[in-house]
C-alpha positions in Angstrom: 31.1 26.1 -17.9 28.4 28.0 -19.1 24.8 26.6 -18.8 22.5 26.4 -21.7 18.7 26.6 -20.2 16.8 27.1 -23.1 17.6 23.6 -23.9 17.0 22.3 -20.6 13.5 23.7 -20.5 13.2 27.5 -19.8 11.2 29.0 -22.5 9.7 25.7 -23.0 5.7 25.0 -21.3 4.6 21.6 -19.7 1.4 20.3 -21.3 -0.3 17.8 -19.3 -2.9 15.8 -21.5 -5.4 13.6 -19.6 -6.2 10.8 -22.2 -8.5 8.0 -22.8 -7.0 4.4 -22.5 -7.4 4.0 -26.4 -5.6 7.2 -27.3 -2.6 6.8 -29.4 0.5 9.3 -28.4 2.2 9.4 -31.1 -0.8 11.0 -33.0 -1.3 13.4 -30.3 2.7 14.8 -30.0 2.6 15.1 -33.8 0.1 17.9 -33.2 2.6 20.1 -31.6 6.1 21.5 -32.6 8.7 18.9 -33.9 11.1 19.8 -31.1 8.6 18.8 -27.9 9.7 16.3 -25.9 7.8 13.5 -24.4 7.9 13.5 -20.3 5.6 10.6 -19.5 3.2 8.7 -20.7 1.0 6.2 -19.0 -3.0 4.8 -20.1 -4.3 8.1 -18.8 -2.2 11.0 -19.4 0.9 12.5 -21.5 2.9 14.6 -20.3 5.0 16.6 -23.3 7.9 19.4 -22.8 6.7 21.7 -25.7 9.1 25.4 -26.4 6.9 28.3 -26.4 6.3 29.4 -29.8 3.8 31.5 -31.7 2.6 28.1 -33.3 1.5 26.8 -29.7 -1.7 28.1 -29.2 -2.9 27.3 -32.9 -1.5 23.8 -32.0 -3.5 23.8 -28.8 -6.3 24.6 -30.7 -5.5 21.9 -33.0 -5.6 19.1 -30.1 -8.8 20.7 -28.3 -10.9 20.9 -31.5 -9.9 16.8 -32.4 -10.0 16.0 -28.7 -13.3 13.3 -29.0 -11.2 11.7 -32.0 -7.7 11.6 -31.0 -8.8 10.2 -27.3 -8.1 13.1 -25.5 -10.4 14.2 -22.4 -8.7 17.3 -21.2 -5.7 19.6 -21.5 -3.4 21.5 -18.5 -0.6 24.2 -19.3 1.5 25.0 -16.9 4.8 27.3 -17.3 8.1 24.8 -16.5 9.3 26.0 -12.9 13.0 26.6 -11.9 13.2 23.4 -10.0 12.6 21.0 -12.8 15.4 23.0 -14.8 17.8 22.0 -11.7 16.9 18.8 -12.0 17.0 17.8 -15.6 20.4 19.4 -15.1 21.5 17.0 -12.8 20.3 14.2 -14.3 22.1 14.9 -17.6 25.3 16.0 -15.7 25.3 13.0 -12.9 28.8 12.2 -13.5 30.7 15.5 -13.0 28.4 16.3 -10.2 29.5 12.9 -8.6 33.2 14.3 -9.2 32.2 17.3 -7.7 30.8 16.1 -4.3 33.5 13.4 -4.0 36.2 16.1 -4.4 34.2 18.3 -2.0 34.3 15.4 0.7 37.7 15.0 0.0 38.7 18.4 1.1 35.9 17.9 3.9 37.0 14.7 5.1 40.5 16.3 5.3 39.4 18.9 7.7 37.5 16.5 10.0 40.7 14.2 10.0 42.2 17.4 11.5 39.5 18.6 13.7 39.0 15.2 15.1 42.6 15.4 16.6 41.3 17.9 18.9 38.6 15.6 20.2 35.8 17.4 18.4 32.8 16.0 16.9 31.7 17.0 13.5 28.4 18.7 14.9 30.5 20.7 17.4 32.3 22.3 14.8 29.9 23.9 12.7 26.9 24.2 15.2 27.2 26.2 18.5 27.2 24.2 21.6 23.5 23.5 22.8 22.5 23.5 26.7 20.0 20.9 27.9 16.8 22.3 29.4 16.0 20.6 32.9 13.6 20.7 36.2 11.2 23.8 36.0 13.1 25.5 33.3 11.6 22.7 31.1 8.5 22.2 32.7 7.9 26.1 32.0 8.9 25.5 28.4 6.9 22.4 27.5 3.8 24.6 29.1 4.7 27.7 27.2 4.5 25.6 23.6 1.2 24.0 24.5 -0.3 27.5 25.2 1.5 28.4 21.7 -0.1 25.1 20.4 -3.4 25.7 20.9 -3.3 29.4 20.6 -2.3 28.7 17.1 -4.6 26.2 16.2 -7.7 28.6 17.9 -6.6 31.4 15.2 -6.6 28.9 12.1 -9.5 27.4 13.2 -11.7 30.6 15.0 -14.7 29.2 12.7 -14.8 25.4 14.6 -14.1 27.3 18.0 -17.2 29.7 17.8 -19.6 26.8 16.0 -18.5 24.5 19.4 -18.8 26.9 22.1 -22.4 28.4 20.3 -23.3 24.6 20.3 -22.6 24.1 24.2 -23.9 27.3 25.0 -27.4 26.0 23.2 -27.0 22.5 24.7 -26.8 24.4 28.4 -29.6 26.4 27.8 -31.9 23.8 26.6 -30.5 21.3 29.6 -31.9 24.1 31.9 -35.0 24.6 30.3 -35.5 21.2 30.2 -34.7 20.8 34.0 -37.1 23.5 35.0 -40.1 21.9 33.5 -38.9 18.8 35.4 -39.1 20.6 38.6 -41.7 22.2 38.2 -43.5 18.9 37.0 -42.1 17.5 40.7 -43.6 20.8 42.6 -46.8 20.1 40.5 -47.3 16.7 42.0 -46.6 17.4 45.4 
């Protein structure tokens, strides 16, 4: 089964339209090429599947230089990613994809029904076996990560450790400042 993409949005650009609540959508999609394809709509934006043609940036044009009239407050193109293909595939293909995963579990469920005779779980076969950590082992290990923690989180964030310790350092030095002239008030009076 070969795929068609170009119909399931590759070569096509998302254009995101934030709108005013009075805008009409109709008016705004007939700006653009007849084959675009409304996404969404909602009181505040519309979101269109338009194919990239030459026409598209005199239709852009088109739709920025009537924006104040046709309700429209701002406009975001963004290319159509790889993802959103997938899943407009799926969507438009649910049924023999249900087939497909029903037959897979078939030949799956066949192969646990087998396994299981020799008393093995499903995780056991397809993950090696795991040891539990105990005692010091895991004391040692829990104290490793929160060293790994924290050294992490002092790299990411070297700004907030230097602006805290310059903050305490200041803070000491005016506490001791502040302490002498209290002693020396004290020595003063006696």
């Amino acid at each position: 089964m070969q795929i068609n993409f170009s119909v399931l949005g590759h070569g096509h650009i998302e254009v995101t339209l934030s709108t005013k609540s009075w805008c009409v959508p109709e008016k705004v999609i007939s700006k653009f090429d007849s084959r675009a394809q409304q996404l969404s709509v909602d009181s505040e934006k519309i979101v269109l599947n338009v194919p990239y043609t030459e026409s598209l940036p005199q239709s852009l044009d088109k739709v920025e230089s009537e924006k104040k009239k046709l309700g429209v407050t701002g406009i975001s193109v963004s290319l159509i990613t790889l993802e959103q293909v997938f899943l407009k595939y799926v969507r438009q293909n649910r049924f023999y994809i249900v087939i497909l995963l029903l037959f897979s579990y078939f030949i799956i469920g066949c192969r646990i029904v087998r396994s299981e005779d020799s008393g093995k779980h499903l995780n056991e076969l397809f993950t090696a076996p795991l040891q539990k950590v105990t005692g010091t082992e895991l004391c040692m290990q829990t104290i490793s990560a929160l060293f790994c923690k924290k050294f992490t989180y002092i790299r990411k964030n070297l700004t907030v450790l230097l602006t805290i310790v310059c903050i305490s350092l200041l803070d000491i030095c005016f506490i001791n400042t502040k302490i002498r002239y209290i002693f020396d008030d004290i020595l003063y009076i006696f």
